[in-house]
N, C-alpha and C positions, 0 to 999 in steps of 0.2 A: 534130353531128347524133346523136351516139349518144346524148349525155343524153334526145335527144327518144326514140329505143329504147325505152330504159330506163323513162321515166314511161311509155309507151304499155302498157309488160308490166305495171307497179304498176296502171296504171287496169284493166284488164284481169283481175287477178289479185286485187286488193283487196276486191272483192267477193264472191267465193269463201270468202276468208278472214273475213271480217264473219261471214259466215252461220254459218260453222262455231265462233270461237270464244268464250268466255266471258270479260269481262273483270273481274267481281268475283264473290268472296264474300259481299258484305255481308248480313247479315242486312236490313240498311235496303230495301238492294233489292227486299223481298217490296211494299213499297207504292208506289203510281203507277205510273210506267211506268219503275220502275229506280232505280238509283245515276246520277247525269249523269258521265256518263265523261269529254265535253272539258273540260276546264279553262282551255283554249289551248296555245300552243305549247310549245316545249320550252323556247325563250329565255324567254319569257311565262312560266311556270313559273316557273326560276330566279330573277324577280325578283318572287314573292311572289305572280303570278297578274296581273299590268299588264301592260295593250296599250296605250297610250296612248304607249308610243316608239313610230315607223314609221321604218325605215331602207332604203336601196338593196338588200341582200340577203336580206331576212325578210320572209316573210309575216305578214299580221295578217290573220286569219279574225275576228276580232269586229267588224272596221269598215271595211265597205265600200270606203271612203273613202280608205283606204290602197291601191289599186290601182293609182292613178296617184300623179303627184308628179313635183316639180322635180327629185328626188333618182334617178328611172328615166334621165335626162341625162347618161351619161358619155361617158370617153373623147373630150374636144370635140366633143361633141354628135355624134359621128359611129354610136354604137351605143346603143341602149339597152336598160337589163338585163332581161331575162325570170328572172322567179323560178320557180323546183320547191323545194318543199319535200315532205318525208314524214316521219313521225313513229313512234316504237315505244317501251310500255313494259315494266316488270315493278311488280309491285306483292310487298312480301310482309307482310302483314297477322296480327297477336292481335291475337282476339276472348277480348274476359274479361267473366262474368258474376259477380254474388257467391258464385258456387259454385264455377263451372268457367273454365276456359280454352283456348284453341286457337289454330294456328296454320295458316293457308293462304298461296298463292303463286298470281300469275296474271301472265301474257304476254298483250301484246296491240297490235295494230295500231293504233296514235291518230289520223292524219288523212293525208290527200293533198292536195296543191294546187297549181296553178298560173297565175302571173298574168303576162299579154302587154299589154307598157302598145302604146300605139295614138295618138300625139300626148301631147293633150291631153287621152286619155282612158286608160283603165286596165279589161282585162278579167281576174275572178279564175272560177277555179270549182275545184269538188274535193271529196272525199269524206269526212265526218268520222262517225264511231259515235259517237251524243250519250248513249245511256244504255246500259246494261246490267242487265239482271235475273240473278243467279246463287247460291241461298241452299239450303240444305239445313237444315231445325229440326225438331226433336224434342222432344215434352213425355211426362211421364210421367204414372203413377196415384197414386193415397195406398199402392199396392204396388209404385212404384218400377219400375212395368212400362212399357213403351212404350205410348203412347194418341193421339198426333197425329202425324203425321211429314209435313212441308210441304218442300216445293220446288218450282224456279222457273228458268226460264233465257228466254233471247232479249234482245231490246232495240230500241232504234229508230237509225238510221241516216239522216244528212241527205247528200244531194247537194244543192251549191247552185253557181249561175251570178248574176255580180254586175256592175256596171258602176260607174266612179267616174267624175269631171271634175275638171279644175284650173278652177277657178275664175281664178284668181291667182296669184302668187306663194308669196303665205301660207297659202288657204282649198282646200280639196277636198272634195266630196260623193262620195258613193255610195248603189247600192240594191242586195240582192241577194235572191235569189230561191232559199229551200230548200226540196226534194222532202223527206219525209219518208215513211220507209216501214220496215217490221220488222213481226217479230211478239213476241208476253210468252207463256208457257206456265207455268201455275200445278198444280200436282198435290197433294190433302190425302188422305192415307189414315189410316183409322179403323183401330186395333187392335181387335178383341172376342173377349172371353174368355167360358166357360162357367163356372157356379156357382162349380166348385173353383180360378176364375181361371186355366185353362189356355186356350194360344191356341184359336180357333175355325180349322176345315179353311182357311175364307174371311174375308179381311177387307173393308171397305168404302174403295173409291176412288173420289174425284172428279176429274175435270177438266179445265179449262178453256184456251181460247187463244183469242187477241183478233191479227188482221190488222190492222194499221195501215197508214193511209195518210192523208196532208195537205201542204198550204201553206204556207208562212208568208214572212215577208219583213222585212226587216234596209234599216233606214236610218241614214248614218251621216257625220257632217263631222269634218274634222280641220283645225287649224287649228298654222303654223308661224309664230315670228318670232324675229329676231334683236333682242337692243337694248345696252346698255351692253357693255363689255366683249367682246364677241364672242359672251356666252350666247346659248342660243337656248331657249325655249319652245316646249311642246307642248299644246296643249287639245284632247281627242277628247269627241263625244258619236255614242251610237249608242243606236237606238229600235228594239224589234220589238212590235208591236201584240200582243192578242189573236188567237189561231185556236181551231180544231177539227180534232183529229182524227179521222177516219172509222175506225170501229173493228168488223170482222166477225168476228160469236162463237159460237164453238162449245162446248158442254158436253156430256159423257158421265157415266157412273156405269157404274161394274162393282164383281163380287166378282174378288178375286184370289187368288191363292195366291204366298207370300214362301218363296222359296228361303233356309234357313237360313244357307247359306255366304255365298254370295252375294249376297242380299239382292236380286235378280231378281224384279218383280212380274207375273206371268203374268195375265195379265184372263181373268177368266169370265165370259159373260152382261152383256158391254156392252151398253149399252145407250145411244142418242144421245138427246139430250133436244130436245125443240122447241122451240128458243127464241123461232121464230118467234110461236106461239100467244100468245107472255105479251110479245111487243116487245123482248127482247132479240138479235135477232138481226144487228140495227145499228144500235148507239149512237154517241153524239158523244163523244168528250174533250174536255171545255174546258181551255185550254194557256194559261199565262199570257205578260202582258205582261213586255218585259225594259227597263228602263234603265238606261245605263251613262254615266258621266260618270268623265275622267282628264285629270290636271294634273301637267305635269312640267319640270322643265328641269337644262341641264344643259350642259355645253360639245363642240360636233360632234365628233367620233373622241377624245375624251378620256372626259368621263364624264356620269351622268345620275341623277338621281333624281326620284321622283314617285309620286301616290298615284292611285288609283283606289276608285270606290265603283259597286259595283252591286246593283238593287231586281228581284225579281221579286213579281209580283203572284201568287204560288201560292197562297192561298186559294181563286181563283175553281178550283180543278181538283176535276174528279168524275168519277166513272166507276159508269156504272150498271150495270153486271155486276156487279161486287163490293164489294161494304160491307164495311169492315172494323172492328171495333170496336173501344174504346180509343184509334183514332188519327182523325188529321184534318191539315190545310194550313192552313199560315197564310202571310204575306205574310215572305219571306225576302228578305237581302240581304249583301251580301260588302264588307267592307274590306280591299282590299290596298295594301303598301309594295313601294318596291325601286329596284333601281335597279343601274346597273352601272359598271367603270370599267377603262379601258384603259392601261397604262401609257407604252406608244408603239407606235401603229398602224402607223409607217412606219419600224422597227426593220427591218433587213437582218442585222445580226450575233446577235442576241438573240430568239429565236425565243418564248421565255417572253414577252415585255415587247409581244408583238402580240396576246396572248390577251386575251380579252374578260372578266372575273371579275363576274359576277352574284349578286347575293343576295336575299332578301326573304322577306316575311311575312306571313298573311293571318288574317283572323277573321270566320266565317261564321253566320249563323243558318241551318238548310236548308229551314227553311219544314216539317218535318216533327215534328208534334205526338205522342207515344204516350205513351199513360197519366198525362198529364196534363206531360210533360216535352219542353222544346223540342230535339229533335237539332241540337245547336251544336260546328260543326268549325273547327280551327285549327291550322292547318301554318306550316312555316319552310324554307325551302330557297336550295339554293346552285346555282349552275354556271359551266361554260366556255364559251367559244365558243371554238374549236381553228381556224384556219387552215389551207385544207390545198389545196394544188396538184392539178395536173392535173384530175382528173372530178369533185372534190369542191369547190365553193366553201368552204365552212364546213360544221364539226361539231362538232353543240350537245349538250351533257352535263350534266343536272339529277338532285339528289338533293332530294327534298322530306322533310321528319319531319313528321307530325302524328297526332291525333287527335279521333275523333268520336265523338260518342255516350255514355255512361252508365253506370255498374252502379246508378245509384238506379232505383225501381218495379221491375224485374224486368228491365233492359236492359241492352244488350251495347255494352259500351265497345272501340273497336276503336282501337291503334295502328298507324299502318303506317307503312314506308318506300316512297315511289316513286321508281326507275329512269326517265327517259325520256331515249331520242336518236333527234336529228332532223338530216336531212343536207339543206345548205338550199344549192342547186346554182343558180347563175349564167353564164346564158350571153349573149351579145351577139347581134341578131337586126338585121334592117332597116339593115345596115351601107352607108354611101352607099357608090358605086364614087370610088378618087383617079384611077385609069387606064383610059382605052378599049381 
C-alpha cells in the first residue's frame, strides 16, 4: 500500500510542478503551441522512440490498447500486476547560428501513469506535459544596437483516462480519452532610439496569452503471436482524429522602462486591447490528426527488435491570434528503430546479465516550415533497464544525442543531449484468498 501513498502525493503534486516549470529552450518553440515535449517513455526512448513492444511491467501511453493483456496474468493467475510509472528529464542543448553560439540546460517532469487491469479489461490514466513553449530572441539594427527582443513560456498539458479489451489471446483494443489544458504567453518589445540613436526614456511592448482548453481521443489495437521457433511478433496500430482547441486571448500594449542591470521591464500606460471588437477574443486551434503504425519481433525475456513510423497531419494547424511570417506547417512524420536485449533474465548470481540493454534511432520531419527550410530532427540513443527490489520494480535510464534544425536562411541548429529516468513500479492487487 505505500506505493499507492506515494503515486497519490505525485498525482497531487504534479501539477503544481507543470505549471511552474519550463522545459525547453528551443527557439523552435516560439511557433504553434510549443516544442512537443512527450516523445514516450523513458524505455520508448532508449529504443529509438518505439512503442510497439508492450510488456507485464511498462507502461505504453501511445496505445491504448496496451492496458490490458494476457501478460497483466501472473504469479498463477492468482495476482495481477498494476503498473505506476513516472518519468523525469534533463536536457542540455547548443544552439548555433552562422554567427553565434549558445548553450542552455532544463529539468523537467515528463509524465505520470497508472494502469489497473480489471479481467479482461485494462484501465490506464495519467498526467503527461505534451508541449512546451520557452525562447528568449534578439535581433539587432544596421548599428548592431538591440531592435526586437521576443519571448515565450507556458505549454499544454494532457490528463487522460483510457479503457482496453482482450479481445483474444493475440488481439486487444483501446480508447482513451485526453483533457487538454495550459496556457502559451508570447512578449515582443520594440527598442526606439532618438535621432543620435540613443535609447528613448520608453520602449514599446506587446503581449499576448492564449488559455487553452480541449478534447481529443486516442484509438488503438495491438496485436501478439507466437510462431516458428518460439518468436513472438508484435503489430501495434494507433489513430487520434482531428480536434480543436478552445483558445481565450488576451492582448496588452504598454511603454516600459528596462532596468540596465537587470534588464526588469517596468510597464507604463498599459493598455488592454479589445479583442473582443475585432473576434479575437476566442478562437479555435485546429490540432492535427496522428497515425502510428509498429512492427516487431523478437524472442519473450531474451530480445526484440522493430520499427515504427508515424504521420501527423500538421498542415491543417492555425492560429488566428498570430501570423507569423516566413513560417508555415506542413504534414510531418517520424521513423524510428530499436530494439532491446537481455542476456539472462533469470540470472541469481550475475546481476549485470538481468539488465535490459536498449538502443535505437530515429529520423523526424517536424512539420515546421521557416524561410522556406523544413525543421528535420534526428536522434540516437541508448539505455538500461536496472532491476531493482523492494519499492522499486525497475529503473529505466536513457541517453538520447541528436540534432534539429539549421544554420542555413538565418536559423538555429540545436544539438542536444537528453537525460530521462523513469521508475516503473509493480505491485500485485485483487490476490484470491488460499486460506479462510
Amino acid at each position: 500500500m505505500n506505493k499507492i501513498y506515494i503515486l497519490l502525493i505525485c498525482l497531487f503534486f504534479a501539477p503544481l510542478s507543470i505549471d511552474s516549470q519550463n522545459n525547453t529552450s528551443s527557439p523552435y518553440s516560439f511557433y504553434g503551441i510549443g516544442s512537443l515535449d512527450f516523445k514516450g517513455t523513458s524505455e520508448s526512448r532508449a529504443m529509438g522512440g518505439i512503442s510497439v513492444y508492450n510488456d507485464s511491467i511498462h507502461m505504453n501511453f501511445r496505445n491504448p490498447a496496451s492496458y490490458t493483456g494476457k501478460d497483466m496474468f501472473s504469479f498463477n493467475n492468482e495476482g495481477r500486476l498494476v503498473k505506476f510509472t513516472v518519468g523525469l528529464g534533463h536536457s542540455e542543448t547548443e544552439l548555433k547560428t552562422s554567427a553565434n553560439n549558445t548553450e542552455t540546460t532544463n529539468t523537467s517532469f515528463e509524465y505520470l501513469g497508472l494502469n489497473i487491469p480489471m479481467g479482461k479489461f485494462g484501465l490506464g490514466f495519467g498526467l503527461i506535459p505534451y508541449s512546451s513553449v520557452g525562447y528568449k530572441l534578439q535581433s539587432s539594427n544596421n548599428e548592431d544596437q538591440p531592435q526586437y527582443k521576443y519571448s515565450g513560456n507556458g505549454g499544454l498539458n494532457k490528463v487522460f483516462l483510457g479503457l482496453a479489451y482482450q479481445l483474444n489471446n493475440n488481439i486487444s483494443v483501446g480508447f482513451d480519452t485526453k483533457y487538454n489544458f495550459g496556457n502559451i504567453q508570447n512578449s515582443a518589445l520594440e527598442y526606439l532610439y532618438d535621432d543620435e540613436s540613443l535609447p528613448l526614456d520608453y520602449q514599446a511592448r506587446e503581449q499576448n496569452r492564449s488559455d487553452l482548453s480541449g478534447v481529443n481521443f486516442n484509438f488503438g489495437i495491438i496485436y501478439k503471436g507466437r510462431f516458428k521457433d518460439n518468436l513472438e511478433i508484435q503489430g501495434t496500430f494507433a489513430f487520434s482524429p482531428e480536434y480543436n482547441l478552445s483558445s481565450r486571448n488576451s492582448r496588452t500594449f504598454a511603454s516600459v522602462v528596462i532596468n540596465p542591470n537587470t534588464e526588469l521591464e517596468y510597464p507604463v500606460n498599459e493598455i488592454n486591447v479589445d479583442l473582443e471588437s475585432i473576434g479575437l477574443d476566442k478562437t479555435d486551434l485546429s490540432m492535427p490528426s496522428k497515425t502510428n503504425f509498429g512492427l516487431g519481433i523478437g524472442f519473450p525475456k531474451k530480445w526484440f527488435i522493430g520499427a515504427e513510423y508515424t504521420t501527423l497531419t500538421s498542415s491543417v494547424f492555425s492560429n488566428e491570434l498570430i501570423n507569423i511570417e516566413n513560417s508555415e506547417f506542413e504534414d510531418s512524420s517520424k521513423l524510428s528503430f530499436g530494439g532491446f536485449y537481455i542476456p539472462d533474465y533469470a540470472s541469481f548470481s550475475k546481476f549485470w546479465n538481468r539488465v535490459v540493454y536498449r538502443a535505437g534511432f530515429y529520423s523526424e520531419k517536424t512539420g515546421l516550415v521557416i524561410n522556406n527550410e523544413s525543421i528535420n530532427e534526428f536522434g540516437i540513443s541508448f539505455g538500461l533497464g536496472i532491476p531493482a527490489g523492494g519499492l522499486f520494480s525497475n529503473v529505466n535510464t536513457t541517453i538520447e544525442f541528436g540534432k534539429r534544425g539549421t544554420t542555413n536562411a538565418n536559423l538555429v541548429e540545436e544539438k542536444f543531449i537528453n537525460f530521462q529516468l523513469s521508475l516503473s513500479l509493480n505491485d500485485r492487487w485483487f490476490i484470491k484468498r488460499k486460506y479462510n
